[in-house]
N, C-alpha and C positions, 0 to 999 in steps of 0.2 A: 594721280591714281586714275584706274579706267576700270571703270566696271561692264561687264558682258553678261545682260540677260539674254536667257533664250526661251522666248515666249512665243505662245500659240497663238496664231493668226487671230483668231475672235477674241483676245484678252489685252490685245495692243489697245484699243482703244482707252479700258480700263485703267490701264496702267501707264499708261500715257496724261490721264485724268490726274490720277494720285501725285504722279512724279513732279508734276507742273503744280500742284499744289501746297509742293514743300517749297520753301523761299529761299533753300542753298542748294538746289537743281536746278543746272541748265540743261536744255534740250535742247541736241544737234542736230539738224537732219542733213548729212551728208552728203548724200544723193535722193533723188527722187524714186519713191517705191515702182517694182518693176510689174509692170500687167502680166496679167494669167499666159499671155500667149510667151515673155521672156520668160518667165518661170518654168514654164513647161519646154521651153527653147533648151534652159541650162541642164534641165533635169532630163532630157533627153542626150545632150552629149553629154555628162558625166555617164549615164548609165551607157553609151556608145564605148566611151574610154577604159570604163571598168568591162564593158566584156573584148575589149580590142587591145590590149598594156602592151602586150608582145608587137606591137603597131608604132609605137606611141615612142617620138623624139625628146630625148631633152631641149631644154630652152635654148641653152649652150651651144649644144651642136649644131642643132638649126640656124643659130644665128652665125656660127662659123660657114658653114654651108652657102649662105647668101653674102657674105662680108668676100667671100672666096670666086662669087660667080662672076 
């Protein structure tokens, strides 16, 4: 099973506290949290992509595109 919270920045820590203190949680940390400057990196191309869609390749075809050149 996988559970998916989605928690507000200032209440990670909290619940982070709680989760580690039940003795049938394990905690993963998958990758390393991303700094303010990739944050605002991502959230700047998303909002690029949502105002540019009529721009924007599928994965697919791009990858035909260079498999082709």
């Amino acid at each position: 099973m996988r559970l998916v919270l989605n928690i507000e920045d200032h209440r990670i820590n909290f619940f982070l506290e709680l989760l580690n203190s039940l003795d049938f949680v394990a905690i993963e940390k998958d990758a390393p949290e991303l700094t303010l400057a990739e944050k605002q990196f991502i959230d700047n191309r998303l909002l690029h992509h949502a105002q540019n869609k009529d721009k924007s390749i599928l994965w697919s075809d791009l990858k035909l595109q260079l498999e082709n050149e």
